[in-house]
N, C-alpha and C positions, 0 to 999 in steps of 0.2 A: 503181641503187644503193639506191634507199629500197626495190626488192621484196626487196632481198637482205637489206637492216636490217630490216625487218619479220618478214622469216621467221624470224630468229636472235631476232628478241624475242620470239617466239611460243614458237619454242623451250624460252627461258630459262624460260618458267612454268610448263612440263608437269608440271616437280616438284610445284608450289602446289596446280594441280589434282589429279593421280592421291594428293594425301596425305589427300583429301576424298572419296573414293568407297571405300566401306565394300565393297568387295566383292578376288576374289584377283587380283594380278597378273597372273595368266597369263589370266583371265578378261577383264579391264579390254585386254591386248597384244590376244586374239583381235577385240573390238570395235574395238578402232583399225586393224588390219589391214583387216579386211571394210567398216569406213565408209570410209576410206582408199580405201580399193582402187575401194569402188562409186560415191566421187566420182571420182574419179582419170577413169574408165572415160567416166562421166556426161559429163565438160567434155569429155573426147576426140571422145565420138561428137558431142555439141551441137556441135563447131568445126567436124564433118565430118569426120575425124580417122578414124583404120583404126590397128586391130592387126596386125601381119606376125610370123608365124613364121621366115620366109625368111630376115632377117637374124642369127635368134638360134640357127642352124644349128650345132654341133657346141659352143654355150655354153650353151643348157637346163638341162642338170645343173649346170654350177656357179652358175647364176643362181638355182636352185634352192634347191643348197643354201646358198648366201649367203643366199636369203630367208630360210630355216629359222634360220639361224642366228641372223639381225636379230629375228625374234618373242622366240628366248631370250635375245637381248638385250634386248631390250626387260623381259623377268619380270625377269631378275637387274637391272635400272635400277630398276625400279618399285618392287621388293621393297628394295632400298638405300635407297630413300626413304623405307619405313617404320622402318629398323634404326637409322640415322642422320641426321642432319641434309640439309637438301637441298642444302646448299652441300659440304659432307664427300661426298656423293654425287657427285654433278656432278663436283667437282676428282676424285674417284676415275675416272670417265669418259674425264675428260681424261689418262690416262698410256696412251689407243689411241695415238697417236703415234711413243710412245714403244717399245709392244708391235711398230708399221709396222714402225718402225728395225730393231729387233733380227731380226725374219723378213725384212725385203727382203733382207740377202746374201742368204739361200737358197730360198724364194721368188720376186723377181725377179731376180734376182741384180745388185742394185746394192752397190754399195761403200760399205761401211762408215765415213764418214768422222769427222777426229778430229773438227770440228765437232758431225756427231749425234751422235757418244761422248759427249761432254760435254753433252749437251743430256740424254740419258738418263740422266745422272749425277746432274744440277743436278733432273731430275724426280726421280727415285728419293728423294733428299733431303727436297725438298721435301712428298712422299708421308708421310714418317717426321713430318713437322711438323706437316702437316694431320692425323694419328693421333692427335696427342696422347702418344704415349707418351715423349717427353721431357720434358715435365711432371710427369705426375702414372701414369704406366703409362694401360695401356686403363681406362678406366671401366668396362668389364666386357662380357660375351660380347657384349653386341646394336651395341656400338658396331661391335665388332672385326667381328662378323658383316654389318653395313653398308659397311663399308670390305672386306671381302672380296667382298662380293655388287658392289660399285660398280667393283672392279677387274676381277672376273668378266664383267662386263658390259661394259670397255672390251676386254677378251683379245677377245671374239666381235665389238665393232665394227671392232676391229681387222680380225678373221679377214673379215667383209664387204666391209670396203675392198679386201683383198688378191686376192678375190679378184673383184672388181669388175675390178681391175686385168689381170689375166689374160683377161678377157674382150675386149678390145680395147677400140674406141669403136662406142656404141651410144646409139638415142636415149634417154634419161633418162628419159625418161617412158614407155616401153616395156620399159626395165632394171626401176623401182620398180614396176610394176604386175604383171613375174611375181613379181618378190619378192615383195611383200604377199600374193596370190594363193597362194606356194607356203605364205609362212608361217599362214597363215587354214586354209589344206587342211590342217597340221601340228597346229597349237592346237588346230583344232576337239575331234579326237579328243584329242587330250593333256587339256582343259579338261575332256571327258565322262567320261574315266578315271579324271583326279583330283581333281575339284574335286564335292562336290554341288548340281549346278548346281539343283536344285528346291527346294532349301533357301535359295537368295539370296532378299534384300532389296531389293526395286527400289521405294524413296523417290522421286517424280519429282527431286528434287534428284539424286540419285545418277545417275539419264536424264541430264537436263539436261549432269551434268557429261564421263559417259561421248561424251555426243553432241559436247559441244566438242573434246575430246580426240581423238575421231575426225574429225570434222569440221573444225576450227581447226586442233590440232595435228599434223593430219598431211596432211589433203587439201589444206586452203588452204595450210598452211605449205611445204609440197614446192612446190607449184604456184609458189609465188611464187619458191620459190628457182630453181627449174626456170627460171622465165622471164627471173632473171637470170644465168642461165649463159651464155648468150651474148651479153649486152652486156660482159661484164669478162671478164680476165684470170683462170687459175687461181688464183695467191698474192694476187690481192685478196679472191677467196672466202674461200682459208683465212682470210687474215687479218680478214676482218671477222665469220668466223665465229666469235671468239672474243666476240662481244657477247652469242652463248647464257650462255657461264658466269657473265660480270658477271653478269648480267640475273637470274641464276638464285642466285646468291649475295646480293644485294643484296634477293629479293624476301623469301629466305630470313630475314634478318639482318631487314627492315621489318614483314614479313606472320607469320612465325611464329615470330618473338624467338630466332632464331636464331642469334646475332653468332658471325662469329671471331673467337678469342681471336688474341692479337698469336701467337704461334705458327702459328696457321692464315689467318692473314694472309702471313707470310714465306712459307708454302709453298706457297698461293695462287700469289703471286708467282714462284716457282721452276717450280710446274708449268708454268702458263699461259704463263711467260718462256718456258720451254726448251720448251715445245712451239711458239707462236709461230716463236722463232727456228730450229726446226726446218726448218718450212714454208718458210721462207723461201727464194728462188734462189742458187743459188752467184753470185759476180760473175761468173764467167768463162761461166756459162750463162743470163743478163740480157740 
């Protein structure tokens, strides 16, 4: 339990850090990828630990492209963090859920129930609140563009999850290390193409932060959730995996005078609510 509360706190700061490193999104994902990946790899082999291809026989490709997908999620989260607030961020994040719901009919092909109807409903609302545009309309393009870029970026967690799911059961720490890998092989050239990388700015502070971000938030943060995957139940995961968004709202509102207004408070509430009581088991499969 406390590796799994640790990793979700770790989580919730990644906004505080990547809005401190002066450099592009896609460029800041590529280094979290390759640190990520080359701790990841590090502890594997230090435990004595092996790679096998054998078990990820005919799911390659979509582990693949899951990871690909996960790095562009990752630009479109990071970029949401410069547009908008980090807590407006984040809650935009949190309507993957919601994106699950409405693709598992035809994707997995589970049923549609009235429960997640209404739990996608109670988000969708909640969305509208956290916008601001019942107040006062958009405050103008960069808001609206933050909040498009943060829902952007839960459509492809989404699309990760889905198709994680499709791949059967696999070990997690052999699932996350082609991912990163696929997505590191994808960014590299992506980042060469569009970004001028000779042109960056590397302040040791900007090191320093890139290297926790790769380091912290992703190498140790996975590991430790990894390790509590098998002492708990799946719906504990989810559920305590909502101490990311507190964490990350609150650091928001403390650290960079960020507050929700009572608007973005109720919908706060609404998203978080209705994605929560998404996850949740039915009684009759408890």
């Amino acid at each position: 339990m406390v590796s799994l509360c640790s990793s979700m706190f770790i989580f919730g700061t990644i906004g505080i850090f990547v809005r401190y490193i002066p450099l592009p999104s896609s460029f800041i994902a590529l280094v979290r990828s390759v640190v990520g990946l080359a701790l990841l790899v590090a502890v594997t082999l230090a435990k004595g630990g092996g790679f096998s291809l054998s078990n990820l026989k005919g799911k390659l490709g979509r582990l693949a492209l899951s990871g690909i997908l996960m790095g562009f999620n990752w630009i479109l989260l990071f970029e949401a963090y410069r547009y908008t607030t980090v807590a407006t961020a984040t809650l935009c994040y949190y309507l993957a859920p919601v994106f699950m719901i409405l693709a598992s009919p035809i994707v997995l092909k589970e049923k549609l129930t009235a429960k997640k109807l209404i739990c996608v409903i109670l988000a969708l609302v909640g969305m509208v609140f956290v916008s601001g545009v019942l107040q006062a309309g958009f405050s103008g393009m960069r808001e609206l563009t933050g909040i498009l870029l943060g829902t952007g970026a839960a459509l492809l967690y989404a699309s990760v999850v889905l198709l994680n799911k499709t791949t059967g059961s696999l070990p997690p720490l052999n699932r996350t290390m082609v991912q990163m890998g696929s997505a590191a092989a994808v960014l590299l050239p992506y980042v060469l193409l569009t970004e001028q990388v000779g042109a960056m700015k590397f302040a040791p502070l900007t090191i320093v932060l890139l290297l926790v971000v790769g380091i912290i938030h992703t190498g140790i943060a996975y590991l430790l959730y990894f390790g509590s995957m098998g002492e708990l139940k799946a719906h504990t995961l989810a559920i305590f995996s909502y101490i990311d968004p507190i964490v990350a709202i609150l650091l928001s509102a403390l650290l960079l005078n960020e507050p929700l207004g009572l608007g973005g408070i109720v919908g706060a509430v609404l998203i978080l609510g209705a994605a929560f009581v998404s996850e949740l088991p039915d009684k009759k499969n408890n």
